[in-house]
C-alpha positions in Angstrom: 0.0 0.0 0.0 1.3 4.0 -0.7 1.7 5.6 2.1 -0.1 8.8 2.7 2.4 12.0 3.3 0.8 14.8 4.3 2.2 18.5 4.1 0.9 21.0 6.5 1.2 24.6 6.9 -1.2 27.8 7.9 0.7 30.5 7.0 2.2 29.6 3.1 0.4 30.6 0.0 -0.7 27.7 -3.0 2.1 28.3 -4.7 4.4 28.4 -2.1 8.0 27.4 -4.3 9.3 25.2 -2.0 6.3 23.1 -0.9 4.1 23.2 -3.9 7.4 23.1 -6.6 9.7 20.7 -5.1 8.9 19.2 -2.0 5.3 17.5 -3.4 5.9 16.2 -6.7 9.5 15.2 -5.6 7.1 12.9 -3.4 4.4 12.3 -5.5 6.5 9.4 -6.9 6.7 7.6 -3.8 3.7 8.5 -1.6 0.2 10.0 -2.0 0.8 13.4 -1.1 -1.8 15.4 0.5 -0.9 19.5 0.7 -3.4 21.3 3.2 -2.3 25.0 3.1 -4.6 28.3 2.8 -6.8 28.8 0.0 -5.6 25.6 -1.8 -6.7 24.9 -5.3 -9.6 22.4 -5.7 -7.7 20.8 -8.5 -4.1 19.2 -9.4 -2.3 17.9 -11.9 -0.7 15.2 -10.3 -2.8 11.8 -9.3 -0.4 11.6 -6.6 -0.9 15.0 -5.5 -3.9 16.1 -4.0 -4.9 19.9 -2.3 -7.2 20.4 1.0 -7.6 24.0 1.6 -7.3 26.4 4.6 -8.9 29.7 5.5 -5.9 32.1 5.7 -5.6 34.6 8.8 -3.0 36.8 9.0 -2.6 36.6 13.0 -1.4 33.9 15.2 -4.5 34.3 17.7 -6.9 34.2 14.7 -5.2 31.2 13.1 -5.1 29.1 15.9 -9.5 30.1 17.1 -10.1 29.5 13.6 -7.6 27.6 11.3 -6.1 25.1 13.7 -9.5 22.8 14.4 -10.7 22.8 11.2 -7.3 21.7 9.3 -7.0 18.8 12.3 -10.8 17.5 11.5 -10.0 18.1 7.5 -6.3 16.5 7.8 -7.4 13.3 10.3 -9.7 11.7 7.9 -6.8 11.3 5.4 -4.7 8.5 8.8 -1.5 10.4 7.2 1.6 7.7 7.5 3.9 10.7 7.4 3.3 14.3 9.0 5.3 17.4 7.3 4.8 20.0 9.4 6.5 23.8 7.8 5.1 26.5 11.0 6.0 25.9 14.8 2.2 26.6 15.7 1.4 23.5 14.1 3.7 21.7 16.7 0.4 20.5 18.9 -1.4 19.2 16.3 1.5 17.0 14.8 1.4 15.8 18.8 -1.9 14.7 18.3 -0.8 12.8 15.0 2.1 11.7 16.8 -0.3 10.1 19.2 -2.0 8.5 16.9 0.8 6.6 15.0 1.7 9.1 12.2 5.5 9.8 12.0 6.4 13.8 12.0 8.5 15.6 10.5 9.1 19.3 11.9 11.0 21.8 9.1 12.6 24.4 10.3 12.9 27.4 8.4 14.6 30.4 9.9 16.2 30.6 13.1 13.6 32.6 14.8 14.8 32.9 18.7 17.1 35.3 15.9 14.3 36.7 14.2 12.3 37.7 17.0 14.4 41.0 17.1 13.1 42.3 13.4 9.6 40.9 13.7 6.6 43.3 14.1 4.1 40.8 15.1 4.4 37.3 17.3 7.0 38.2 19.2 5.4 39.1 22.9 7.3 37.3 26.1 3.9 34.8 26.2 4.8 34.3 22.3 8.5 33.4 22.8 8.2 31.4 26.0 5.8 28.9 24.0 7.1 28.7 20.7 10.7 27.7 22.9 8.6 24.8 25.0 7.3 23.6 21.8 10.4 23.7 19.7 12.0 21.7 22.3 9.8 19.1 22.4 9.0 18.8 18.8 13.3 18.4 18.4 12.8 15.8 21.0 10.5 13.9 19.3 10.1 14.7 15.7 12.5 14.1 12.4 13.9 17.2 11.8 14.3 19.1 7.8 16.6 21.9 8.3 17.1 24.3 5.2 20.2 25.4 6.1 23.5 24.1 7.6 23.8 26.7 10.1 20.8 25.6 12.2 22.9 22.7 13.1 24.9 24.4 15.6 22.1 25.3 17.8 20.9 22.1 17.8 20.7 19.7 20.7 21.0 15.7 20.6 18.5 14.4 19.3 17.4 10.7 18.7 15.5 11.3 15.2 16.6 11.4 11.9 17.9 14.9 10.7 18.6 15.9 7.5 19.5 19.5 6.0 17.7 20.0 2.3 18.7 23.3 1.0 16.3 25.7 -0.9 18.3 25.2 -4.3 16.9 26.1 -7.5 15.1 23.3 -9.7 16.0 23.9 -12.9 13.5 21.9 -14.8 11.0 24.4 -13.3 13.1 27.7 -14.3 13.5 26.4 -17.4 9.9 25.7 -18.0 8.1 28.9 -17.3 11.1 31.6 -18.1 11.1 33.6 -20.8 13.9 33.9 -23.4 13.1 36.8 -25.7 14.4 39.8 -24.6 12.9 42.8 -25.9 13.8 46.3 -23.9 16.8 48.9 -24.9 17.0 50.2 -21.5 18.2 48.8 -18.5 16.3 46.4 -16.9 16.6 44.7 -13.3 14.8 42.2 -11.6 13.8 41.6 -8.1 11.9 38.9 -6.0 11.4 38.7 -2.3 10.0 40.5 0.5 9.9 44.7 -0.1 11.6 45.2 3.3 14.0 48.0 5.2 15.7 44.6 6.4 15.9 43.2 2.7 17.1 47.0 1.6 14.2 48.5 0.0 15.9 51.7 1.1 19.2 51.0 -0.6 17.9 49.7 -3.8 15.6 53.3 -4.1 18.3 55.4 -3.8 20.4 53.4 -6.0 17.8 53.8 -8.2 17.8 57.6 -8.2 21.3 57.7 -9.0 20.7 55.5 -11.6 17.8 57.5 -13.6 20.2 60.5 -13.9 21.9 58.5 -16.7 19.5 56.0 -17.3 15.6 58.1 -17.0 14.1 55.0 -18.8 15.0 52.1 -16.8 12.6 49.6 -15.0 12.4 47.4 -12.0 10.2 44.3 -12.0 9.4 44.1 -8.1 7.8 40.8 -7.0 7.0 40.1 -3.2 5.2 40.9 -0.3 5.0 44.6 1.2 6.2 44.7 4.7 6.6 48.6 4.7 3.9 51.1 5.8 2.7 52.5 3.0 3.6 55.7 4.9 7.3 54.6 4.4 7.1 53.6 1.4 5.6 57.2 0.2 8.4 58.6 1.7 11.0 56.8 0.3 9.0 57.8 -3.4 9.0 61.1 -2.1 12.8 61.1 -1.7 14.0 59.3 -4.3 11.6 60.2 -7.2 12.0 56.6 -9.0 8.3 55.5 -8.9 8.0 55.8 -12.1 10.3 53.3 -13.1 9.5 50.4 -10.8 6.7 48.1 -11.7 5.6 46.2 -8.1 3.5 43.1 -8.4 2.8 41.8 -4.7 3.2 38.3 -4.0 2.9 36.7 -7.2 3.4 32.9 -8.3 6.5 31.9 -9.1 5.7 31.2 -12.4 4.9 33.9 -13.9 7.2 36.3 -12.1 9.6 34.2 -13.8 9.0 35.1 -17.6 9.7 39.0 -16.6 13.4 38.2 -16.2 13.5 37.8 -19.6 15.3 41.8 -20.1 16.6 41.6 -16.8 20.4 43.0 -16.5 20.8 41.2 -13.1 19.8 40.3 -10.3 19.1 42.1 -6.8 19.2 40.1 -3.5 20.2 42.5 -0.8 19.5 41.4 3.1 21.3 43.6 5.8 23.4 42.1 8.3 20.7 41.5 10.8 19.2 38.2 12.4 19.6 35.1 10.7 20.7 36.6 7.6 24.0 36.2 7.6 23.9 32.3 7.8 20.8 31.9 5.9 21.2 31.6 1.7 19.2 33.7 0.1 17.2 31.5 -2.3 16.7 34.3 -4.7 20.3 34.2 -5.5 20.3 30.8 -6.9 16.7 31.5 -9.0 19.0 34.0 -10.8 22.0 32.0 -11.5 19.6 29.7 -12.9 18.1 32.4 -14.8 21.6 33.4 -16.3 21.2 36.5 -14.4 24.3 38.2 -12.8 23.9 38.7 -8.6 24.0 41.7 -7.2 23.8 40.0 -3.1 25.4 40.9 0.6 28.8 40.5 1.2 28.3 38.3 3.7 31.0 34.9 3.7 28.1 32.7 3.4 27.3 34.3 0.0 30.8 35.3 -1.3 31.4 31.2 -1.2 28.8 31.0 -3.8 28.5 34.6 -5.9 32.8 34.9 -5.9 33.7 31.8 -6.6 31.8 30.9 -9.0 32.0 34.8 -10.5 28.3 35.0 -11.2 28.1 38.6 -9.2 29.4 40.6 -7.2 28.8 40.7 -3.5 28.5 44.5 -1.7 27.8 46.4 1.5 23.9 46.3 1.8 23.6 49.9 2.9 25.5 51.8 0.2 23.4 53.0 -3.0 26.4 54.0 -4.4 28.3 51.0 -4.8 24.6 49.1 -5.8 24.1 51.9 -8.4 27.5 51.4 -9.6 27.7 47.6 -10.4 24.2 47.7 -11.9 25.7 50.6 -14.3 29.3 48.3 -15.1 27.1 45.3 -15.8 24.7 47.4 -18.3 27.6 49.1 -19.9 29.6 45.7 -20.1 26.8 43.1 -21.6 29.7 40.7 -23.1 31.1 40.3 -19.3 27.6 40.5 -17.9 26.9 37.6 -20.3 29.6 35.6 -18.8 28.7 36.1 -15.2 25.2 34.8 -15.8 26.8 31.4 -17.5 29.2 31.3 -14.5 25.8 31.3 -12.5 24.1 28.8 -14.5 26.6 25.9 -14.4 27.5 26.9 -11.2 23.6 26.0 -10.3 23.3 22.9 -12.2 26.6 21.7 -10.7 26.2 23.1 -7.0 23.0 24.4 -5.7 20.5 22.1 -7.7 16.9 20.8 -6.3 17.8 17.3 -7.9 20.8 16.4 -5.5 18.5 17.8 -2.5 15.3 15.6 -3.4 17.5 12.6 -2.9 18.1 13.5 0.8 14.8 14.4 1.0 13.3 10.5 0.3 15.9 9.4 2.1 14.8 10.9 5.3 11.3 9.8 4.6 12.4 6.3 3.9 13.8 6.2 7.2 10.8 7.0 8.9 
């Protein structure tokens, strides 16, 4: 008989990369996979593959009143074999599959007794005290996914299997839904993630407006979440007088986001040195070697290892507009070397930082279980 995997989480969207794009049809072809996650299509592709959707609240107190019952009565009817659990909220109700003979697995993410100091929400002393009693005993009794290698070091014994399956880029899927007809005569860059002070929003701006002095026609393709006031974000505008040239999306599927990279002159993946950040690959910077697309990223030694040695980018100080402004201008004014860069990237991704070897460790884990 297949055994019945499912992947739960209250907080990431239907098209969540990581979950949707690798981790379920990497498992489709050895379990029937069940994704429950908020607002979940009704349909799928995949016979192996099937959706049960959420309600999606945006606070922890609403989420657990009204999201946390009704994915546990949704979810039970399924007897899952194998529990995939992506949120630490969700760490009672894998307990309660625990109990009743389901094997979990607990991913962790970020380091967040780390991220507590930049979040804006979820981070009250009742908050902390609970998510620490429930990571602890979830480490004590759960297999463990960790995305990065970092998270390792803060890790106690544990007696479950453990396994650490980076966020590297599938390039099947790049491949698939990217664009490769350039059309613009102006400099175009490209950037996806969260529009954050922490991610440089502010640098990139007034990069930006030293950029339109030579360049007036440029654009920015700007996919990803707002977490800016939109009070701070009319400020920056106001400053920086670039709105004009930036084309935001919001949160938009991978997919399609994709296909706009198709002008792009690089690359922009810019975290400050803040948090987890610093030990935590950007995934963003691997989407564009696969994209051909030199990196413009943090020079932090976690991503010179990747970006410098495999010259695919260039890695800079975070809060200087000047020295982001400058290597966007030396890559436009230098396509042959530009080109170059983004090959660098790409083998470097199909050699290195590629989904395919991380799958492997992935079934692996759950063949253990």
């Amino acid at each position: 008989m297949t055994r019945r995997v499912l992947l739960l989480s209250t907080i990431h969207p239907p098209t969540d990369p990581r979950i949707v794009y690798k981790i379920a049809p990497a498992l489709s072809n050895h379990f029937q996979v069940f994704c429950c996650l908020p607002n979940a299509p009704a349909t799928t592709h995949s016979a192996n593959i099937r959706f049960i959707s959420l309600p999606y609240y945006q606070g922890l107190v609403s989420r657990i009143l009204w999201v946390h019952l009704r994915a546990l009565l949704k979810c039970w009817a399924i007897r899952p074999h194998i529990v995939h659990i992506f949120v630490p909220e969700l760490i009672p109700i894998a307990f309660l599959f625990r109990w009743a003979g389901a094997k979990v697995i607990y991913e962790i993410q970020e380091n967040l007794s780390q991220k507590f100091s930049i979040k804006t929400q979820h981070k009250s002393y009742l908050f902390r005290t609970l998510w620490a009693l429930w990571h602890r005993m979830a480490i004590r009794n759960f297999a463990l996914v960790l995305t990065e290698d970092a998270y390792l070091k803060s890790l106690p014994p544990t007696q479950h299997p453990v396994a650490v399956i980076h966020n590297y880029v599938d390039l099947d899927f790049v491949d698939r839904y990217a664009s490769k007809d350039p059309t613009a005569d102006f400099p175009v860059f490209f950037y996806c993630g969260v529009l954050s002070l922490e991610r440089s929003f502010d640098t990139m701006l007034e990069a930006f407006a030293l950029l339109k002095k030579e360049f007036p026609k440029f654009k920015v393709h700007l996919f990803g979440q707002q977490r800016l006031s939109n009070q701070t974000v009319e400020r920056l505008m106001s400053q920086t007088q670039v709105e004009a040239n930036l084309l935001f999306y919001g949160y938009t599927d991978l997919k399609i986001a994709l296909a706009k990279a198709a002008d792009a002159t690089a690359g922009i993946a810019l975290l400050k040195p803040l948090a987890d950040y610093p030990d935590s690959y950007s995934t963003k910077i691997f989407e564009y070697m696969a994209l051909q697309l030199p990196v413009i990223t943090s020079n932090f030694e976690l991503y010179r290892k990747v970006v410098e040695k495999h010259a695919c980018g260039f890695c800079i100080d975070p809060s200087q507009p000047i020295e982001l402004a400058n290597k966007l201008r030396w890559l436009y004014d230098n396509p042959d070397k530009a080109l170059q860069m983004g090959e660098n990237g790409r083998n470097a991704a199909a050699s290195y930082y590629n989904w395919s070897h991380e799958q492997l460790k992935l079934i692996r884990l759950y063949e253990q279980l």
